[in-house]
C-alpha positions in Angstrom: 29.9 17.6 -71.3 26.2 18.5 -69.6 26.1 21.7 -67.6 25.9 20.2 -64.2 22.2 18.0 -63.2 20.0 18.2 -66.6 17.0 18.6 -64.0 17.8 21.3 -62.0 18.2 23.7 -64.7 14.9 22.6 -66.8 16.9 20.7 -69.8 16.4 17.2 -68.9 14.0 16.4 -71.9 16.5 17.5 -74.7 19.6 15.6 -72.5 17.7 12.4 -72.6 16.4 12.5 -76.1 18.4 10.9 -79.2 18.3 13.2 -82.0 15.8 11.6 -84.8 17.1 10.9 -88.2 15.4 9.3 -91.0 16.9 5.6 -92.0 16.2 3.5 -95.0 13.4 1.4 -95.5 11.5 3.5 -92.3 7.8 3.4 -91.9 5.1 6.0 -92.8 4.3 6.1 -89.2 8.3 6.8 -88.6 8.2 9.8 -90.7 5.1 10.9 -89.6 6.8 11.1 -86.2 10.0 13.3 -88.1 7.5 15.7 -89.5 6.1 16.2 -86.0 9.4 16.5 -84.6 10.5 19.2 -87.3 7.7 21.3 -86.8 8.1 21.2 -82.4 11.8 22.4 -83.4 11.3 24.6 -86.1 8.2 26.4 -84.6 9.4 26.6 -81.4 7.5 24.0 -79.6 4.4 26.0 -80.3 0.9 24.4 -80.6 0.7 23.8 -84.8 -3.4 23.5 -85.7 -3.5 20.7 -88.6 -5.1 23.9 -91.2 -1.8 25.2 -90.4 0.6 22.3 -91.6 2.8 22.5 -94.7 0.7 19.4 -96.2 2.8 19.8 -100.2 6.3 19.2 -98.3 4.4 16.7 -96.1 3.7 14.4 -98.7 6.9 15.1 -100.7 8.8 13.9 -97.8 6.8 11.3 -97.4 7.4 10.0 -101.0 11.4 10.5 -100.7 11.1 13.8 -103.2 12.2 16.0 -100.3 15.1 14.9 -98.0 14.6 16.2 -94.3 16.8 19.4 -94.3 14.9 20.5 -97.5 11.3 19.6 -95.1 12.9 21.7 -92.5 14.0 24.7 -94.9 10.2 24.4 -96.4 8.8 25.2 -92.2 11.3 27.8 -91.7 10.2 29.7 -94.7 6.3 28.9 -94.8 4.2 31.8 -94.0 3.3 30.1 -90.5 6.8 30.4 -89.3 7.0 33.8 -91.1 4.1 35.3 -89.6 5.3 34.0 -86.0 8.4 35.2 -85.7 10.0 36.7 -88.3 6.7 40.0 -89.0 5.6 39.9 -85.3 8.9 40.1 -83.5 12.1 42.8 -83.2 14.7 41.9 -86.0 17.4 40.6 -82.9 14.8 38.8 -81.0 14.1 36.8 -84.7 18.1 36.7 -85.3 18.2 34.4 -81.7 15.3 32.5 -82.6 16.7 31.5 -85.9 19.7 30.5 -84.2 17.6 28.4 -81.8 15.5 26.9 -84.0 17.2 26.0 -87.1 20.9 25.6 -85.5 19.9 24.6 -81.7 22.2 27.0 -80.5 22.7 30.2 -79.0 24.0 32.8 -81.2 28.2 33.2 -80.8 28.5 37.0 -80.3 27.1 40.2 -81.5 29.1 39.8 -84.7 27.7 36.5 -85.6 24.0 37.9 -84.9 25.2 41.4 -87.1 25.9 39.2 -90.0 22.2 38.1 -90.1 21.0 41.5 -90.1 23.0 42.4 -92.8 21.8 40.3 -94.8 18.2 40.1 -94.4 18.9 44.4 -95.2 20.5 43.2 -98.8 19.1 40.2 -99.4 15.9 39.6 -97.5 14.3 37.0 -95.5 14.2 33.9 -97.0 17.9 34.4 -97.8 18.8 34.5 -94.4 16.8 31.2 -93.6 18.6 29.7 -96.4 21.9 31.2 -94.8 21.3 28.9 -91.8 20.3 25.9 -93.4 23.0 25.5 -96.3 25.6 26.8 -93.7 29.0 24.4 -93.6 27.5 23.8 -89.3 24.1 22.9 -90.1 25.2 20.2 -92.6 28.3 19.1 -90.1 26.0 18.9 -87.5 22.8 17.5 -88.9 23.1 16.7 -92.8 20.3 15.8 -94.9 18.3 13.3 -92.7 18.1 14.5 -89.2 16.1 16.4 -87.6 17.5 19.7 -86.0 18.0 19.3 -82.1 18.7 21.4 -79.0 22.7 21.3 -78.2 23.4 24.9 -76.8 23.3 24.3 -73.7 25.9 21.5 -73.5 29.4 23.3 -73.3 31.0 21.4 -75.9 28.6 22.8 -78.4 30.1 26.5 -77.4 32.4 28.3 -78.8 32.6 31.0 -76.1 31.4 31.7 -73.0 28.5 34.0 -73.7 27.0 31.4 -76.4 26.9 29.1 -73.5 25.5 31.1 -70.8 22.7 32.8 -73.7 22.0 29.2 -74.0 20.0 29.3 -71.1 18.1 32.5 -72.0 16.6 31.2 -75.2 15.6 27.7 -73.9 14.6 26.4 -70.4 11.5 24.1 -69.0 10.0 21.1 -71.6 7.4 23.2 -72.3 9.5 26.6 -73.3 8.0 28.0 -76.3 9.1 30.3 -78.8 5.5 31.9 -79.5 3.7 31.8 -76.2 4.6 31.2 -72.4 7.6 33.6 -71.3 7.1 36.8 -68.9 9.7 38.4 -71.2 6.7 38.3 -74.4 8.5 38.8 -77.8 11.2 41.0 -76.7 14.9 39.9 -77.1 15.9 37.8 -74.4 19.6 38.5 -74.4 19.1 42.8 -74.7 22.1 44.7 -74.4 24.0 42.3 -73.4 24.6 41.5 -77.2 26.1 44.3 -77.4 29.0 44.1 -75.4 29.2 39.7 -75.4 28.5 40.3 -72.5 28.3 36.4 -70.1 25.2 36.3 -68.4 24.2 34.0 -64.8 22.7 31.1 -65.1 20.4 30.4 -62.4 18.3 27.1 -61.7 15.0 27.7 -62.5 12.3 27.9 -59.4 9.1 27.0 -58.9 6.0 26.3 -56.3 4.1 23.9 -56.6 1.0 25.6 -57.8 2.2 28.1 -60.3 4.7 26.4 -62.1 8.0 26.6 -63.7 9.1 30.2 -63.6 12.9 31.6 -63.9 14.3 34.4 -62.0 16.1 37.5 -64.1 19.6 37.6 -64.3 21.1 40.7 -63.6 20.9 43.8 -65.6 23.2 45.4 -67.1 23.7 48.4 -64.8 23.4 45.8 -61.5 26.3 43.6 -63.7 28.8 46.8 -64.0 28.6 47.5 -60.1 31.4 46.9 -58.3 31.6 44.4 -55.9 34.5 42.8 -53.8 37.6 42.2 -53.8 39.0 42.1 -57.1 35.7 42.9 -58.9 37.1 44.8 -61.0 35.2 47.8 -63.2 33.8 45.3 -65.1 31.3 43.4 -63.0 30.2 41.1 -60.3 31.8 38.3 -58.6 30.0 34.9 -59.6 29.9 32.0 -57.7 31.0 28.9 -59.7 29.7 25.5 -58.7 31.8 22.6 -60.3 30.9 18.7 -60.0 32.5 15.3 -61.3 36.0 16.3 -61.2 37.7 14.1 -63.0 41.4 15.4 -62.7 42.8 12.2 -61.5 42.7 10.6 -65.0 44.5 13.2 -66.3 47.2 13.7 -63.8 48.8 11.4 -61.1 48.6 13.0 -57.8 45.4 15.8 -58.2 45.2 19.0 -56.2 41.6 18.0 -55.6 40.5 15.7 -52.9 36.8 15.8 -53.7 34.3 15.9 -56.6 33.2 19.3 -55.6 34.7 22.9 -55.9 33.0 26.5 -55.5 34.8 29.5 -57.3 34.7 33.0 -56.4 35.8 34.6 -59.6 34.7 38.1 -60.5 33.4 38.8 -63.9 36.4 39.5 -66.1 38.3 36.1 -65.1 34.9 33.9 -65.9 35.6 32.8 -69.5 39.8 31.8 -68.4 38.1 30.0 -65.0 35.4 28.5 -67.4 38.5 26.8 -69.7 40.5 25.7 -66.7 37.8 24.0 -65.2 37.0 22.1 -68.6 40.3 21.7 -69.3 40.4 19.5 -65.8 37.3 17.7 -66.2 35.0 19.4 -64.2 31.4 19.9 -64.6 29.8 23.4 -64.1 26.8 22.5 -62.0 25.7 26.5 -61.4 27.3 30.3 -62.2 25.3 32.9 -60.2 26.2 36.6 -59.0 27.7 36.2 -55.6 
């Protein structure tokens, strides 16, 4: 299930792509087109120089000595990708992008990202690239011939509320890079709100139509604890919550709503049981922003 209109929140090219995947008896020009493909995901849509491509696992793809996750494992631990975001960036901000790039997700929760760290402290990095690509999900998801893809920010792909909402952090706009491009430079895009799992709003992006695609900041974590209105709560905000395409009437008979559309006012500590209720009855969340 898409969150809401693909186009108004600057992830229509990944919801009208077909993952790629590598058949028998394809071409030299259709792997050609995989290897590309591997290195916009891997690397983060950044800008790859052809002195910078990994030309050995090239041509052992190419001759069927490599299978494609084994290509992929080859980028992630080259010294291109190492240099980019693993030595240049704070450990966290390389635990998401790992995540992002080699999974297509946002991370779960601070526990899943914790486990990382640990183990690039005992074991180092190329065991924790390994760690992603031999993991039980990568090979559920995406096996030996296909190339890695973008899935986060469909909800089904989520296991909990703040790995959906994070979704939107890591990846927005069809030119979103990893390396190059975002106000927020190579700090961690999800901050302290790690920490705590804490959901964060997702806002459309804006623009003019001069400068660009540009996103406006969620709220920080002191603005997020302030309370605000009636049933607040201590613990944060109320959000507004857009929904679309109800489809309640094929589940049930006679359905409580008589149109498509619904807004929720739900303060911050009933998001994630609003956000299952509204799946649960086939709605589509089309926005979530701090009322």
């Amino acid at each position: 299930m898409a969150f809401g209109p693909a186009s108004l929140l600057g992830v229509e090219r990944f919801d009208s792509q077909d993952p790629l995947e590598l058949l028998q008896n394809d071409t030299d020009a259709k792997k050609e087109q995989l290897i590309r493909a591997v290195y916009r995901q891997v690397l983060g849509n950044s800008y790859v120089m052809e002195s910078e491509r990994q030309l050995v696992p090239e041509s052992q793809f190419k001759l069927g000595e490599l299978s494609l996750r084994e290509f992929v494992r080859s980028v992630a631990k080259s010294e291109l990708y190492r240099t980019r975001f693993f030595d240049s960036c704070p450990r966290y901000r390389y635990i998401e992008l790992g995540f992002r790039h080699l999974l297509g997700r946002a991370p779960a929760d601070f526990a899943e990202m914790r486990v990382h760290a640990e183990l690039l402290d005992s074991k180092g990095y190329e065991a924790d690239i390994d760690s992603f690509i031999d993991s039980t999900e990568y090979q559920d998801t995406f096996g030996e011939w296909t190339v890695p893809f973008h899935r986060g920010w469909k909800t089904e792909s989520c296991k909990t509320m703040q790995e959906f909402t994070w979704s939107f952090q890591l990846l927005r706009g069809a030119s979103s890079s990893s390396f190059k491009g975002n106000l927020s430079g190579k700090a961690a895009r999800l901050g302290g709100n790690v920490y705590v799992n804490r959901p964060l709003p997702v806002v459309p992006p804006s623009s003019t139509d001069t400068q660009g695609w540009s996103f406006r900041p969620s709220a920080n974590f002191q603005d997020a604890a302030t309370r605000l209105g009636v049933g607040a709560g201590q613990e944060g905000r109320i959000y507004r919550v857009e929904v679309t395409a109800y489809r309640a009437n094929s589940i049930r008979p006679i359905s409580r709503y008589k149109k498509s559309n619904r807004t929720y006012f739900v303060p911050f500590n009933k998001l994630s049981q609003t956000y299952k209720e509204i799946h649960r009855e086939g709605g589509v969340i089309a926005s979530i922003t701090p009322n």
